[in-house]
Backbone as CSV, one residue per row, in Angstrom:
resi,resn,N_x,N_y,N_z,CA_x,CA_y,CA_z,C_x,C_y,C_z
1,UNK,37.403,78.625,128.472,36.720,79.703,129.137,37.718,80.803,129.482
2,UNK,37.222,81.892,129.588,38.289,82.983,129.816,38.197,83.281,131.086
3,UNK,39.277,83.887,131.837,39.422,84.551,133.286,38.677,85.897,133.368
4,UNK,37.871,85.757,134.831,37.307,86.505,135.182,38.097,87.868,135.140
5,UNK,37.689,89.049,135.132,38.719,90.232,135.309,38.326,90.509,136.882
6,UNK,39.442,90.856,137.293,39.566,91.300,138.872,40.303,92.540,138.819
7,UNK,40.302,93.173,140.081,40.473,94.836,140.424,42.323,94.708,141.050
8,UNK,42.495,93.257,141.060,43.712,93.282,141.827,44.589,92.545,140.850
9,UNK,45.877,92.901,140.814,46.780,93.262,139.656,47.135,91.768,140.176
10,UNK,47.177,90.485,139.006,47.826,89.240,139.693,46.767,88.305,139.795
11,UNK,45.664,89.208,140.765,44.451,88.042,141.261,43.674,87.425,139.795
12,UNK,43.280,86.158,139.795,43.199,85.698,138.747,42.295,84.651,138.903
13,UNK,40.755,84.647,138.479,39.689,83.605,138.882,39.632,83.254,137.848
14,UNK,39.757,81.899,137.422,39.891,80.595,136.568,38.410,80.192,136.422
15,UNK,37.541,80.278,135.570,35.877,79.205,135.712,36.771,77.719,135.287
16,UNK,36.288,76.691,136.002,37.102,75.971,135.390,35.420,74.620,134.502
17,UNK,36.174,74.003,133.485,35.135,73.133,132.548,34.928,71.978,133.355
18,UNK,33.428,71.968,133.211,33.194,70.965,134.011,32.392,69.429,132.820
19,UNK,32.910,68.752,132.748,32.788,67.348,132.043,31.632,66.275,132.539
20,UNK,30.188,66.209,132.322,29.330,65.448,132.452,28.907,64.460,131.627
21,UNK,28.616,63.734,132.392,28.133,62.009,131.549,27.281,61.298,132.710
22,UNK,26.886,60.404,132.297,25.734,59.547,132.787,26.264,59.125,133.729
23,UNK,28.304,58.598,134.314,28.701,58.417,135.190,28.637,59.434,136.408
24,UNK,28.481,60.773,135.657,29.278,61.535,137.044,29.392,62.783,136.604
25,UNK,30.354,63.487,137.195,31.139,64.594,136.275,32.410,64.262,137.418
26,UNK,33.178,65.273,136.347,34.732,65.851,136.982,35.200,67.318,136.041
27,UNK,36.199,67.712,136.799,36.772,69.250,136.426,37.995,68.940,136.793
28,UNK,39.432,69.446,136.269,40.493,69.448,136.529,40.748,70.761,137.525
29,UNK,41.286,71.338,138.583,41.619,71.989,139.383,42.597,73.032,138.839
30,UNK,43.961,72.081,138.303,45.020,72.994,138.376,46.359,71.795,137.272
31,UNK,46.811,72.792,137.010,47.800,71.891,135.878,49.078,72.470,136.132
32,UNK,50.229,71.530,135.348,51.748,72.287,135.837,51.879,73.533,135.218
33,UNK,51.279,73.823,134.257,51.306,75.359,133.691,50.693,76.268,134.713
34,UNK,50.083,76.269,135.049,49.509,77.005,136.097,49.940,77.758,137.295
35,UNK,50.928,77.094,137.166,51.967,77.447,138.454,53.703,77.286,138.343
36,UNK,54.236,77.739,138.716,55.615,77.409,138.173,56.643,76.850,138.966
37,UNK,56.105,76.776,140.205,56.300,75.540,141.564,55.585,75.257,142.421
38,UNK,55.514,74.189,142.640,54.231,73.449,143.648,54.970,72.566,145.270
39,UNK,54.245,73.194,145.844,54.580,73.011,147.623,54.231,71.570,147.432
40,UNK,52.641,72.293,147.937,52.174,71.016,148.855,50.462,71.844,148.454
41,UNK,49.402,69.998,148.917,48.059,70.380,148.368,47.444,69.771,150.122
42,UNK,46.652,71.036,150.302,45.481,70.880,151.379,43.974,71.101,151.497
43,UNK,43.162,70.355,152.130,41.864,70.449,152.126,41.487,71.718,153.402
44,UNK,40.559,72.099,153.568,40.126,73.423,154.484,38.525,72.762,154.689
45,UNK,37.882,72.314,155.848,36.714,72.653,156.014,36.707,73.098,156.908
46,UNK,35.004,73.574,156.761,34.477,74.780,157.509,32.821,73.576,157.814
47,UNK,32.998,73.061,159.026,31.917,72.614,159.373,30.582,73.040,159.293
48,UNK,30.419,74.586,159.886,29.682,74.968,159.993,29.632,76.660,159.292
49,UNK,28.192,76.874,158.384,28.008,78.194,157.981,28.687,79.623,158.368
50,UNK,29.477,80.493,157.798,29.571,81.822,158.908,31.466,81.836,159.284
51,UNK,32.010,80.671,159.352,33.439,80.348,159.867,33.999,81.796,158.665
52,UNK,34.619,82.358,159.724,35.810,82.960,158.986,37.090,82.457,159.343
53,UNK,37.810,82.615,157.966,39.507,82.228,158.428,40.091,83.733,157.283
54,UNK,40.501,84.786,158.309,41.179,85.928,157.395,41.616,86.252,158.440
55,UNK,42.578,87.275,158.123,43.701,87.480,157.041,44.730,87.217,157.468
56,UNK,45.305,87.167,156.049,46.901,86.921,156.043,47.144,86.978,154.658
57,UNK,48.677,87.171,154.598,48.918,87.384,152.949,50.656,86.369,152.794
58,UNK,51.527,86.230,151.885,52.813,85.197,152.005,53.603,86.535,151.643
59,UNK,54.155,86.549,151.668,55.525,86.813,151.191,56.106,86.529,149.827
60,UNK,56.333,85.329,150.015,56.822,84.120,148.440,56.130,83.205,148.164
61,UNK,54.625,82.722,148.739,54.087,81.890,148.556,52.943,82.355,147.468
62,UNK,52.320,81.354,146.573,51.403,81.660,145.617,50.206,80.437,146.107
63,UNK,49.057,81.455,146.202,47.720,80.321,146.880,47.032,79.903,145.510
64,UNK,46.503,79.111,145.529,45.420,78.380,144.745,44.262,77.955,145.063
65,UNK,43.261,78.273,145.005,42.179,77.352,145.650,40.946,77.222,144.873
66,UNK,40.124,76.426,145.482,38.816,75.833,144.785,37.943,75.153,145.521
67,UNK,36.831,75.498,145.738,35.833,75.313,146.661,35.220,73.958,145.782
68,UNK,35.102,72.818,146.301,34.640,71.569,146.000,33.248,71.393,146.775
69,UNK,33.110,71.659,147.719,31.810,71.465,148.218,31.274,73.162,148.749
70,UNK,30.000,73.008,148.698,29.380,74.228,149.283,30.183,75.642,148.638
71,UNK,29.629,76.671,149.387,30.491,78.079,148.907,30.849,78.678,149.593
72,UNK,31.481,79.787,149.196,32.201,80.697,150.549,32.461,82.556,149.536
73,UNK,32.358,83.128,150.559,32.777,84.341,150.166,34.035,84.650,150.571
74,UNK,34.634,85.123,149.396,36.562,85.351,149.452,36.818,87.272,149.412
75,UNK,37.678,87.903,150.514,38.172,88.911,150.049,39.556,88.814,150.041
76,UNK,40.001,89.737,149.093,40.828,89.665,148.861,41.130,91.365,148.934
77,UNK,42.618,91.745,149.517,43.373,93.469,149.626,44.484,93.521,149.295
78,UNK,44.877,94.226,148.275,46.287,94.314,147.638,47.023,95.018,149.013
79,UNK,48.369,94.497,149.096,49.028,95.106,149.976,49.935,95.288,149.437
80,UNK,50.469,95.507,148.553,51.968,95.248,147.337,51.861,96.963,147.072
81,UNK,52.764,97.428,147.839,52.939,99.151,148.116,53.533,99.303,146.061
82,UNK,54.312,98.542,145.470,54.284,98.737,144.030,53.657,98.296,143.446
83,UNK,52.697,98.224,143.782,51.220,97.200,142.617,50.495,98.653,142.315
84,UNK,49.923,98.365,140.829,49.148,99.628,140.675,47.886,99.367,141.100
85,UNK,47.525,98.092,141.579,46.328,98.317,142.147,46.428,98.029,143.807
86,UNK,47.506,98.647,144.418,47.772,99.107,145.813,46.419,99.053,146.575
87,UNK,46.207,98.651,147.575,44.704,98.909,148.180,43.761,98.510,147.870
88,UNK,43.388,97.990,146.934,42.185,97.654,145.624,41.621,96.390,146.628
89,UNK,40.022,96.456,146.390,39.792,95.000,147.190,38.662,94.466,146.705
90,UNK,38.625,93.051,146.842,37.946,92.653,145.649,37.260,91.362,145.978
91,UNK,36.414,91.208,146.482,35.271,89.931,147.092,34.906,88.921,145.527
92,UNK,35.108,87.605,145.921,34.810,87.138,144.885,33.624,85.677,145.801
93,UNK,32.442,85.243,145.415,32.129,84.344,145.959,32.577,82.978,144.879
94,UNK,32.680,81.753,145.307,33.385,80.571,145.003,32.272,79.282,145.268
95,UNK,31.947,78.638,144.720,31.040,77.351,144.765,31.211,76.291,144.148
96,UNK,30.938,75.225,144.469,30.456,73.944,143.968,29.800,73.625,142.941
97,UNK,28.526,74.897,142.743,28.031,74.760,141.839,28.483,74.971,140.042
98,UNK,29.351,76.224,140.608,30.169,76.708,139.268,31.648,76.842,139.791
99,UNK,32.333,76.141,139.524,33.729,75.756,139.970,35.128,76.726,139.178
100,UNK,35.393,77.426,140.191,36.446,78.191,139.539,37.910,78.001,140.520
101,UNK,38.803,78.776,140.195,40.000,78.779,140.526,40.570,79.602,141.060
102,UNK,40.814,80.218,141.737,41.351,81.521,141.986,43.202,81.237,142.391
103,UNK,43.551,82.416,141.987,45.135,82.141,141.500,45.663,83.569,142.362
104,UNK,46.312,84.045,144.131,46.273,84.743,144.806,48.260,84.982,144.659
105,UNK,48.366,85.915,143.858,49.984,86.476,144.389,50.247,86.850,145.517
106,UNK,51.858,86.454,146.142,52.101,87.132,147.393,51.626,88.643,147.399
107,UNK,51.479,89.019,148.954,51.614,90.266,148.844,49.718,90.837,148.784
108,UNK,48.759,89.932,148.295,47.542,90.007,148.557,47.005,89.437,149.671
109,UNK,46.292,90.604,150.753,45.360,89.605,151.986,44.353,88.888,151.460
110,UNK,44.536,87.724,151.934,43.002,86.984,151.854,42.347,86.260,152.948
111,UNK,40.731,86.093,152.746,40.296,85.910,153.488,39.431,85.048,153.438
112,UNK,38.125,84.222,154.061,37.287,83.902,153.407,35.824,83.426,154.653
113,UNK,34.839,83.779,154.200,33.779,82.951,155.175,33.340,82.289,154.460
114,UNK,32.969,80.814,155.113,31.780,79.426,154.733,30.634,80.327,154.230
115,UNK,29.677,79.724,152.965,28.077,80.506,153.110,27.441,79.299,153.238
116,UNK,27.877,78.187,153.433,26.695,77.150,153.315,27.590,76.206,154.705
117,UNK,27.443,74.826,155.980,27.537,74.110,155.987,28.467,73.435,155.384
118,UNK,29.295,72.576,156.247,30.594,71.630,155.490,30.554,72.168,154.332
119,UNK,31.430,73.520,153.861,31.830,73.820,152.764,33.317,73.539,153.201
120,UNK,33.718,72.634,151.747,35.235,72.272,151.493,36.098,73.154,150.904
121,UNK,37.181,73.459,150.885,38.196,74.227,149.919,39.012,73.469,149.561
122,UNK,39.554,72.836,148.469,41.127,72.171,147.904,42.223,73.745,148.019
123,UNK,43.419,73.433,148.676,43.728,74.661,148.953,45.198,73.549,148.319
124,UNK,45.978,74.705,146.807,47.503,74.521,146.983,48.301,75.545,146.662
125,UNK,49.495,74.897,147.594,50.585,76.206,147.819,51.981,75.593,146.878
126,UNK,52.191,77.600,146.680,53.456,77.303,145.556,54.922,76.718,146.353
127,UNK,54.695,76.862,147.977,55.952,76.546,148.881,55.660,75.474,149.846
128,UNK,56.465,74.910,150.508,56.025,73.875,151.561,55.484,74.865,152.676
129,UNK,54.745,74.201,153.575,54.669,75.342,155.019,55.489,74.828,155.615
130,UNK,56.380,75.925,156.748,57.625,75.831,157.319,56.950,75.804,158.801
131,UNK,56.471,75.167,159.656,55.979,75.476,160.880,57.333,76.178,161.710
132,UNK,58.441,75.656,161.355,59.254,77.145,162.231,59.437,78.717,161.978
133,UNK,59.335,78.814,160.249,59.367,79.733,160.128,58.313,80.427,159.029
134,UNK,57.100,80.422,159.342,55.567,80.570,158.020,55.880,81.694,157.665
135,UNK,55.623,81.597,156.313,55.733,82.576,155.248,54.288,83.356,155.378
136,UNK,53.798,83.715,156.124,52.424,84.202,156.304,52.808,85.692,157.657
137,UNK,51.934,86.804,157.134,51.824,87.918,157.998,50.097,87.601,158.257
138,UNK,49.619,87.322,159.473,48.476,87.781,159.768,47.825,88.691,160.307
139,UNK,46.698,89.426,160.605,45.757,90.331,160.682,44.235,90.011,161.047
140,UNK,43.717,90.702,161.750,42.307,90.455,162.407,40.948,90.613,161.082
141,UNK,40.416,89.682,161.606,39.190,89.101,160.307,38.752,91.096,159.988
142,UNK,38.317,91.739,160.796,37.857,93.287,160.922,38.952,93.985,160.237
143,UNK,40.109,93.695,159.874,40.791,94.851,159.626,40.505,95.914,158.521
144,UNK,39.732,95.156,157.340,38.921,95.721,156.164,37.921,96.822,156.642
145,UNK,37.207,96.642,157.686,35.396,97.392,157.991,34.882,95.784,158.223
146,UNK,33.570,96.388,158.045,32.075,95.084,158.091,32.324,94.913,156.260
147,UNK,33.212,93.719,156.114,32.836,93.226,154.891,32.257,91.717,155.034
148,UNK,32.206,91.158,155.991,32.091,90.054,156.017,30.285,89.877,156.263
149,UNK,29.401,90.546,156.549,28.061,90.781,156.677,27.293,90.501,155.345
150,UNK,26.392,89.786,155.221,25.547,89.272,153.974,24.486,90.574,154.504
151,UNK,24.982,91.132,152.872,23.815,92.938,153.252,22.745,92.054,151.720
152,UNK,21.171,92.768,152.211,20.352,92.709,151.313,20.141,93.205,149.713
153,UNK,20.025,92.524,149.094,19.919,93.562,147.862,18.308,94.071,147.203
């Protein structure tokens, strides 16, 4: 399958293949090509519908993630003052149902709200987390506008 195109220079949504049989299914997440060093791998739930956890962006860290249960809406804001897509921002929603990847360079804010109930995230990082010294700048969920509002279509 080919990668989604995104507005942000780097950002990179993976559909990933999903493998069914009479047992079950499964999808692979993430492979050593994929990345060119690997931290550490964490789970994220969001108990309940609506949870935001934004923003923040790394420095040197490279995010990975993949929503395993339920869905969530992701933004994402270039902050990389030499990126040609400087500013560029780019909402991607993420599910269970159709399982993708998203692949976040330093230097991009991200963000994300639950849309459903115990929605899960597999979340991995290209660095360990340093609790003395986090590779993370954060910022208030608002700093974008009202993006986080489910508007009608």
């Amino acid at each position: 399958m080919s990668k989604q195109q995104t507005k942000i220079q780097g950002l990179e949504i993976i559909p990933l293949q999903v493998n069914l049989d009479d047992r079950g299914y499964l999808f692979e997440i993430i492979h050593n090509y994929d990345m060119p060093k690997f931290g550490q791998v964490y789970i994220v739930g969001d108990p309940v519908r609506g949870t935001i956890r934004a923003f923040h962006k790394h420095e040197i860290l490279w995010d990975y993630f993949c929503i395993v249960k339920g869905s969530a809406k992701f933004i994402f804001v270039d902050d990389r003052e030499d990126s040609k897509t400087y500013k560029e921002q780019e909402t991607v929603i993420l599910s269970e149902k159709v399982p993708k990847m998203v692949i976040i360079p330093p230097g991009v804010y991200h963000g994300w709200m639950s849309l459903e109930d115990d929605t899960i995230m597999v979340s991995v990082g290209s660095e360990l987390y340093d609790k003395e010294k986090p590779d993370e700048i954060r910022i208030p969920p608002d700093s974008f506008g009202d993006i986080w509002t489910i508007k009608g279509r």
